[in-house]
C-alpha positions as CSV (number, residue, x, y, z in Angstrom):
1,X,107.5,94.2,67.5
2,X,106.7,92.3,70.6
3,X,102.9,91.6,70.9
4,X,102.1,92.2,74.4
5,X,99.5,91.5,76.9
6,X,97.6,93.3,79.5
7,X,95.5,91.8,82.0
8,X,92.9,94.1,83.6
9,X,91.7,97.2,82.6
10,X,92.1,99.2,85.9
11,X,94.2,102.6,85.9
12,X,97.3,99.8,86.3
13,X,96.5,98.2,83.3
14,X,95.3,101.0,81.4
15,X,98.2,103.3,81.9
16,X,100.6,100.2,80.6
17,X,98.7,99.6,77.8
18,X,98.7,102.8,76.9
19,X,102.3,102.8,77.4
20,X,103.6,100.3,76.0
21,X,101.7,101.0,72.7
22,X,103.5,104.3,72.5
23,X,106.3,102.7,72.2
24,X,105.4,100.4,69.2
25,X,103.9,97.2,70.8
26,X,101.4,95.5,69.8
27,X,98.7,95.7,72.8
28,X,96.3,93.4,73.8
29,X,93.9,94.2,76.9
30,X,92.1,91.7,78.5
31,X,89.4,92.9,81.1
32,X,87.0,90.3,83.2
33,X,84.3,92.9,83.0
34,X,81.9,94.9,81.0
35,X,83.6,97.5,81.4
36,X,87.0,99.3,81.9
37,X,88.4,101.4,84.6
38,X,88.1,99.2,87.6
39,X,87.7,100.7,90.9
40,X,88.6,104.2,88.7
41,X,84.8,104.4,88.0
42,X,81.5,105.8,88.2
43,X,78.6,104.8,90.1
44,X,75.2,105.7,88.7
45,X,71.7,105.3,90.2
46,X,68.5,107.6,89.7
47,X,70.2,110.1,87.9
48,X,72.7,110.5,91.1
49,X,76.6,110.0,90.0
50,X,79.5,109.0,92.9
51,X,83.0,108.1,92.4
52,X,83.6,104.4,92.8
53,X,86.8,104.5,94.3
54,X,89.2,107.2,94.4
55,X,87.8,110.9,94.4
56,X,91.1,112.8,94.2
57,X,94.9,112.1,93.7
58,X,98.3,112.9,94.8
59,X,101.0,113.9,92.2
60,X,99.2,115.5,88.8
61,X,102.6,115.2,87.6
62,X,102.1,111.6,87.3
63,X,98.8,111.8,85.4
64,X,100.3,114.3,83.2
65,X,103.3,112.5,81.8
66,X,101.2,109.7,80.8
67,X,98.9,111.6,79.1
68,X,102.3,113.7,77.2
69,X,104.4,110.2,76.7
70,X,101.0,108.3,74.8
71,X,99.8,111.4,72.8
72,X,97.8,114.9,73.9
73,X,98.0,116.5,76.5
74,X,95.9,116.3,80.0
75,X,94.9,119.7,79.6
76,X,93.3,119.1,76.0
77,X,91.4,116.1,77.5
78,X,90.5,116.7,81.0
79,X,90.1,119.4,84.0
80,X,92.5,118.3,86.5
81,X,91.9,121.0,89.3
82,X,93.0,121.1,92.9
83,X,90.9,121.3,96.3
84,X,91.9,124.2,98.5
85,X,91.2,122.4,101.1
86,X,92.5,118.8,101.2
87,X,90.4,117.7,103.4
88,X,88.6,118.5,107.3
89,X,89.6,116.5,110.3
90,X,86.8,116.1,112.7
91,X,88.0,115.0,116.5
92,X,85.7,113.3,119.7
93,X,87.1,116.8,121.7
94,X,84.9,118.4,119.4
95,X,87.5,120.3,117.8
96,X,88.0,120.5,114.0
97,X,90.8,121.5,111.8
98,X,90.1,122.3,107.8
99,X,93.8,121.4,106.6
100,X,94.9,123.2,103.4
101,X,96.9,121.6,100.7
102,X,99.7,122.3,98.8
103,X,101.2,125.6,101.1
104,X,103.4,125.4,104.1
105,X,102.1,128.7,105.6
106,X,98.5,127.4,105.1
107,X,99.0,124.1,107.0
108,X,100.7,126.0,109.5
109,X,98.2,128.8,110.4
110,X,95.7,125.9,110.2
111,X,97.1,123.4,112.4
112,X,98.0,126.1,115.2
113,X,94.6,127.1,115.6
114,X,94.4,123.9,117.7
115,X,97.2,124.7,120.1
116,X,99.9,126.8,120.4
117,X,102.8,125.5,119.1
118,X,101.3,122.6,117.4
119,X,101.7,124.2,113.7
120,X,105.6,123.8,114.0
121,X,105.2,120.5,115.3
122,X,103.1,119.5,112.1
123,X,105.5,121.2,109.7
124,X,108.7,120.0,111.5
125,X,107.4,116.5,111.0
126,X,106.1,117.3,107.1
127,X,109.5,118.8,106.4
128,X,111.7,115.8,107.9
129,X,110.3,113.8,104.6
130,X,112.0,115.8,102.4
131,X,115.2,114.0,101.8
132,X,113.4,111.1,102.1
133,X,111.1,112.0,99.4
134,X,114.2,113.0,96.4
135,X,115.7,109.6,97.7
136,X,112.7,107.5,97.0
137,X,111.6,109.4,94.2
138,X,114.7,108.8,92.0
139,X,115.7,105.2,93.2
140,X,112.3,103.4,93.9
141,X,109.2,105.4,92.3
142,X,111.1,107.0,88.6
143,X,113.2,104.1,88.4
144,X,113.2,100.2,88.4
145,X,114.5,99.6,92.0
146,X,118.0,98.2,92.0
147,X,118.9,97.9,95.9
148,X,122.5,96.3,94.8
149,X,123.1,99.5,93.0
150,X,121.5,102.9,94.6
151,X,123.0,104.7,97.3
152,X,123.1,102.6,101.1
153,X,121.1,105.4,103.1
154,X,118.1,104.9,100.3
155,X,118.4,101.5,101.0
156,X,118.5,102.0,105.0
157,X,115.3,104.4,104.5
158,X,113.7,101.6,102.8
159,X,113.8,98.8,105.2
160,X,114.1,101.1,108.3
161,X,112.6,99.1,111.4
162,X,110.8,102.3,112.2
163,X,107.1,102.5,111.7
164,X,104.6,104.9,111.2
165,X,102.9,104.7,114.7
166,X,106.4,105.0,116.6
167,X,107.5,108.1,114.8
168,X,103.9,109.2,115.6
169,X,104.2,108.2,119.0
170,X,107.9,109.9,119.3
171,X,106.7,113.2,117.9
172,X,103.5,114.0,118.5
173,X,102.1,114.8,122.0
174,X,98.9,116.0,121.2
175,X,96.5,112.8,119.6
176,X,94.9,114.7,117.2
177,X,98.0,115.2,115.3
178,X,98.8,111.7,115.2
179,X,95.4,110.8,114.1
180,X,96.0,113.5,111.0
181,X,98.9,111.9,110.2
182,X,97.7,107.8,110.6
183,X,94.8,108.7,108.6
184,X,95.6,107.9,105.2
185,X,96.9,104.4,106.2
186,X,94.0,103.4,108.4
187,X,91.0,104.2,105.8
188,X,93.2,102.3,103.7
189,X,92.9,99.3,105.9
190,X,96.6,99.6,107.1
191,X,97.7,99.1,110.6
192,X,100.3,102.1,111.3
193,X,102.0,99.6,113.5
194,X,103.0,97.7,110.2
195,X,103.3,100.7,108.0
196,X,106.8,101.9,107.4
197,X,108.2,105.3,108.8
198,X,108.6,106.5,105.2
199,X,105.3,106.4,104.0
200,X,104.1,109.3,106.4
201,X,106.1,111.4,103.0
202,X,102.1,111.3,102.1
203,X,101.9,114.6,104.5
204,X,105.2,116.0,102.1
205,X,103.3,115.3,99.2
206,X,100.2,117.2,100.3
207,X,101.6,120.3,102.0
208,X,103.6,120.2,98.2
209,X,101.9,119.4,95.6
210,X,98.2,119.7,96.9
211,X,95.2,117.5,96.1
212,X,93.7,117.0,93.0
213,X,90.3,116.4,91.4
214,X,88.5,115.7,88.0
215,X,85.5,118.0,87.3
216,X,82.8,115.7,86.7
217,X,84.1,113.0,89.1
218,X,87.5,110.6,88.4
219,X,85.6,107.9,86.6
220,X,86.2,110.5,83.8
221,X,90.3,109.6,83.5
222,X,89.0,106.2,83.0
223,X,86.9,107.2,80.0
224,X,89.8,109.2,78.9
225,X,92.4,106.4,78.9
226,X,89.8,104.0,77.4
227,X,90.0,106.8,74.1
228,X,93.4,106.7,74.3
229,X,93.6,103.3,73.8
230,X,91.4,103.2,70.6
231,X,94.1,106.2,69.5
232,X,97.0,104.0,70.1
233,X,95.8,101.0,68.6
234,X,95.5,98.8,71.4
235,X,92.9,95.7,71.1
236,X,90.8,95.1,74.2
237,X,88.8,92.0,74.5
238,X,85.9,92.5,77.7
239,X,84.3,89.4,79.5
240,X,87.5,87.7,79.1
241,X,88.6,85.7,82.4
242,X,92.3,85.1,82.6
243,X,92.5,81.5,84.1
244,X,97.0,81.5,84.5
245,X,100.0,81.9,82.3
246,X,101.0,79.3,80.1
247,X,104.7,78.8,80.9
248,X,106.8,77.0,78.7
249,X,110.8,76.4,79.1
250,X,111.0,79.1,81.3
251,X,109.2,81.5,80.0
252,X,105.5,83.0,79.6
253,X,104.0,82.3,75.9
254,X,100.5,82.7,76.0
255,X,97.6,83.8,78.6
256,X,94.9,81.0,79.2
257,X,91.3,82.4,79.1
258,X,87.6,81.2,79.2
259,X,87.8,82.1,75.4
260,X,91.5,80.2,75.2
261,X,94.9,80.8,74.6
262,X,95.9,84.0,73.3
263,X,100.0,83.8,72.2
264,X,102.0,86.6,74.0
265,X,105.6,87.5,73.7
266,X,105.5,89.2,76.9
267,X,102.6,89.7,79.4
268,X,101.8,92.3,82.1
269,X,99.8,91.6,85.2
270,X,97.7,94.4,86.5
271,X,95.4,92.5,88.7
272,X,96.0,90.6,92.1
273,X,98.6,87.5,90.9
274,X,97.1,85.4,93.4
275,X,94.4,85.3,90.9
276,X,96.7,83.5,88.3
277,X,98.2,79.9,89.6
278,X,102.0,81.1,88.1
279,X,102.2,83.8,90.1
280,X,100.3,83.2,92.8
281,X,103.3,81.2,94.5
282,X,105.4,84.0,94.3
283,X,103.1,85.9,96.7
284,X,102.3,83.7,99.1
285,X,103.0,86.4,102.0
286,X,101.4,88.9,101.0
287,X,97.6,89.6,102.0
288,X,95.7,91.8,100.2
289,X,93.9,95.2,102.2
290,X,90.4,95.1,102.7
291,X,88.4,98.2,101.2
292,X,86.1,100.0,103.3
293,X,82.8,99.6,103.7
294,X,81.4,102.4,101.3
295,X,77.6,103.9,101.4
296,X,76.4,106.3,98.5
297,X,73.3,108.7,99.0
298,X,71.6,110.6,96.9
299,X,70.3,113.3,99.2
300,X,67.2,115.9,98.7
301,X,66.4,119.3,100.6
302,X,68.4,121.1,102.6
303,X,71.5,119.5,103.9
304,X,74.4,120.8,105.4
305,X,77.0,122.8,103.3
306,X,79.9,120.7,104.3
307,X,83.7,120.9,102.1
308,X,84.4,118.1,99.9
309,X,86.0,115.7,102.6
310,X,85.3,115.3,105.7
311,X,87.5,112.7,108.6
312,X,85.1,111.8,111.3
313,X,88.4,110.1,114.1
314,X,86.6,107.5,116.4
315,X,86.0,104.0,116.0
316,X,84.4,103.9,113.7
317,X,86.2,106.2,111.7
318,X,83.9,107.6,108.6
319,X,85.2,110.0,105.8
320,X,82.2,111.7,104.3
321,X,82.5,112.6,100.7
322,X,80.4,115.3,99.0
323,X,81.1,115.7,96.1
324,X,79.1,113.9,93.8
325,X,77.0,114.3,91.2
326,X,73.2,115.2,91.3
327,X,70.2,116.5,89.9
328,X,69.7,120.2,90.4
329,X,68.7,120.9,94.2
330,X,69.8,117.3,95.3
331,X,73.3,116.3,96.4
332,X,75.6,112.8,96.3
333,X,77.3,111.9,98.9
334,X,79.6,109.3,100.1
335,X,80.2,107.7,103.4
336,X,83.5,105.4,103.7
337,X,83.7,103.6,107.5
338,X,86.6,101.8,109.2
339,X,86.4,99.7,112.8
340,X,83.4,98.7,114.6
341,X,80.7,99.3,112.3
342,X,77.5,98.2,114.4
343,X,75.3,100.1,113.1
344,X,73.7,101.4,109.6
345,X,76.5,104.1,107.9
346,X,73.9,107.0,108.2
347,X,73.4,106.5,111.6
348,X,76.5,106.4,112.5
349,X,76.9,109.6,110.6
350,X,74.3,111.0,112.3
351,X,76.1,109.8,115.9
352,X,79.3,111.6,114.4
353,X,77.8,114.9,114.0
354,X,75.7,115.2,110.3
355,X,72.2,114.0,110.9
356,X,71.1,113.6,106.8
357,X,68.7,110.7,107.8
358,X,65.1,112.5,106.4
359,X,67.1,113.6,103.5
360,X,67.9,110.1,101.8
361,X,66.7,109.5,98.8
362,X,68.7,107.2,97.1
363,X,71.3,104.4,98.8
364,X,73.6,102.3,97.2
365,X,75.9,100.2,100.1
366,X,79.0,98.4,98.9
367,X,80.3,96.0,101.3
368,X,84.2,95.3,101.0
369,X,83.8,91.7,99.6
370,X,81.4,93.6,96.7
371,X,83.6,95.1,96.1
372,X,86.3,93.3,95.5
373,X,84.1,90.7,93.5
374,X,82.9,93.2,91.3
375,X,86.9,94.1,90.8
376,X,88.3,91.3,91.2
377,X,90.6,92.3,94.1
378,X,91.2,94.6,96.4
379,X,92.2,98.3,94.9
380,X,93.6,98.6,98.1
381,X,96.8,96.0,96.9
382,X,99.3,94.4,99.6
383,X,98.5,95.1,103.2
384,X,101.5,96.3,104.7
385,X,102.5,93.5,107.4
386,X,106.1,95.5,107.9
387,X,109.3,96.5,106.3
388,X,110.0,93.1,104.2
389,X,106.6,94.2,102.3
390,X,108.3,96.0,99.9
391,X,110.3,92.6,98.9
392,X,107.0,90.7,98.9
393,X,105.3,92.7,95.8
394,X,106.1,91.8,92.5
395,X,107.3,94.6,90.0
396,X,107.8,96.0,87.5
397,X,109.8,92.3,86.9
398,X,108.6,88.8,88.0
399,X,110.1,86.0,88.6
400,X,108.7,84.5,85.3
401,X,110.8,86.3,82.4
402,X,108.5,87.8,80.4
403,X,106.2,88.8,82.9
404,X,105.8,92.6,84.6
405,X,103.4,93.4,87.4
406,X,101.8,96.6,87.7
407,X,99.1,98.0,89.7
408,X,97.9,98.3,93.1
409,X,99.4,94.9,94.0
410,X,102.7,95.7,92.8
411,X,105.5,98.1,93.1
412,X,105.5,100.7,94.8
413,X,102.0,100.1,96.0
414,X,98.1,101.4,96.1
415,X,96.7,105.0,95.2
416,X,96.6,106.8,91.9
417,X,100.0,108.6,91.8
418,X,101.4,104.8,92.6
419,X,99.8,103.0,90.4
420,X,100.4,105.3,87.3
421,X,104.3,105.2,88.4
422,X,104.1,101.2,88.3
423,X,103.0,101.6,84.8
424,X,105.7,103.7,83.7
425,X,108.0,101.6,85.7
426,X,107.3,98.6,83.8
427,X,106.9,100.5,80.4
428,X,110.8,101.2,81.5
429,X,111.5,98.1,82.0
430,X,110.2,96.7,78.8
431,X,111.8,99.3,76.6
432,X,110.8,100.3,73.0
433,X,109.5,97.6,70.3
């Protein structure tokens, strides 16, 4: 039995704790915080609840198999439901599209309500993903990704020249449909300039496979995970700062921490390595992406009945959340902005179209560096800066043996569905006790 250690307690580092328990290690956890879950969280003021970070995900699949490989089921533990409607687009024409998820007829009736012709434009481009998507899937999200052995065209995919803005540019006429389509990428602080072709398989994975939420907000898989934990066995020490990895002929041996060193056969990292000295060399071109800057508001009276997403496309852009929990009669809401943010969040709200100003009860504002003190890193990860980014991250191996990334910061990159991959990637790697 290898005794193995985790460090941080985000949905990276819970899901390969969790893992790795399973298979009959024994599991240390070390968090910086208070608490677990990391951006995967609740925020809670006045009796008004928002989601720190994420409010939905891509993939259930992926949340489901971690919940079947480390013991009961999702379904016996939480209410993983999806939205109907993924989410609206809101344009400076004034027009406004409510795109559906997880049905090709759906998107398409939708999207050609703008424009003749424009809903086989949309689906042509969702549809070129899909061999794209099987290739990835099986070589470079299921599996540990061995470029000297998987097939060449996976490989050609991979490190294709081709970015998301120019297959944008090449076919889309209309700007609304490129906007769609950049818009996970830029609230993600991602220049589609830098972003690979590839990624744009995020439309595939939403015309297939839908959006999903948590009743009760996605702090609650968090809370879940943190049980599971206690079922597997897993120790989990809080308020401990990892200072590096102790390194010796070779190979990691221990963690260093404010409390000291705690021995480790082998060690995961599921926080930003440029927090610990012994990685951080091996990342020294890679920058981390910025989160946005987020306002929550608890809200009182009557306000608008608006669907649970909202993409306001401008600059600023501002995706309006509303879908939070509140008192009866009241309402939480969340306001994320990108790009020239000169002004306060709800007037620039206001400017875009929902005028909530007299409502406002409650206000919590969460700048990006906040945030990312309060997480100690961006759950954002690696900013893409081109093809060769995929190189750049560590994971699910280092270069230290001994040592696995997982995470947001490691392969194959930021968002729920990702991150729980990395962990089973690196449970993979690391094999049974």
């Amino acid at each position: 039995m290898a005794s193995v250690v985790v460090i941080g307690g985000g949905f990276g580092g819970l899901a390969s704790a969790a893992r790795l328990a399973k298979l009959g290690h024994e599991v240390t956890l070390l968090e910086r915080s208070t608490s677990l879950g990391g951006a995967l969280g609740l925020v809670e003021s006045e009796g008004f609840t928002w989601d720190a970070g994420p409010s939905s995900t891509l993939l259930p699949a992926v949340i489901r198999d971690l919940f079947r490989k480390t013991g009961r089921p999702l379904e016996r533990e939480l209410e993983l439901v999806p939205r109907e409607i993924v989410r609206e687009h809101w344009f400076e024409d004034d027009t406004k599209i409510a795109l559906p998820g997880g049905s090709r007829g759906a998107q398409f009736d939708a999207v050609e309500a703008l424009g003749p012709g424009l809903g086989d434009q949309w689906c042509d481009y969702v549809s070129s993903f899909a061999d794209d998507w099987e290739a990835i899937r099986r070589d470079y999200l299921e599996r540990p990704w061995r470029p000297e052995v998987v097939d060449k065209a996976v490989v050609s995919t991979i490190f294709s020249r081709e970015t998301v803005a120019k297959r944008l540019k090449r076919t889309f006429r209309d700007e609304r449909l490129r906007l769609m389509a950049a818009h996970p990428f830029v609230i993600d602080g991602h220049d589609p300039r830098n972003v690979p072709a590839w990624m744009g398989l995020t439309a595939y994975l939403e015309q297939g496979f839908g959006v999903w939420t948590v009743n009760g907000g996605m702090g609650l898989l968090a809370q879940a995970l943190e049980e599971r934990l206690a079922t597997r066995g897993v120790t989990v020490h809080r308020e401990t700062e990892v200072d590096d990895l102790v390194v010796r002929d070779g190979r990691v041996v221990a963690v260093a921490t404010n409390r000291g060193e705690l021995d480790a056969d082998l060690v995961v990292c599921a926080i930003d390595p440029r927090r610990l000295p012994a990685l951080a060399k091996h990342v020294v071109h890679t920058m981390p992406a910025l989160p946005p800057v987020i306002c929550h508001l608890g809200l009182s009276g009557d306000v608008p009945e608006l669907p649970p997403e909202i993409v306001f496309h401008g600059d600023p852009m501002l995706v309006l959340r509303t879908d939070g929990l509140a008192p009866a009669g009241a309402h939480a809401w969340s306001v994320y902005g990108r790009g020239k943010l000169a002004e306060d969040m709800v007037l620039a709200l206001a400017r875009a179209g929902v005028n909530i100003r007299a409502h406002v009860e409650v206000r919590v504002d969460r700048s990006p560096r906040e945030q990312v003190e309060t997480w100690g890193g961006s759950p954002m990860g690696v900013l893409w800066q081109g093809r060769d980014t995929v190189r750049r991250r560590l994971g699910p191996s280092t270069p230290i043996p001994g040592v696995y990334a997982a995470g947001a910061h490691a392969t194959p990159g930021s968002g729920l569905p990702f991150v729980g991959l990395s962990a089973a990637l690196v449970a993979q790697e690391i094999g049974p006790a």
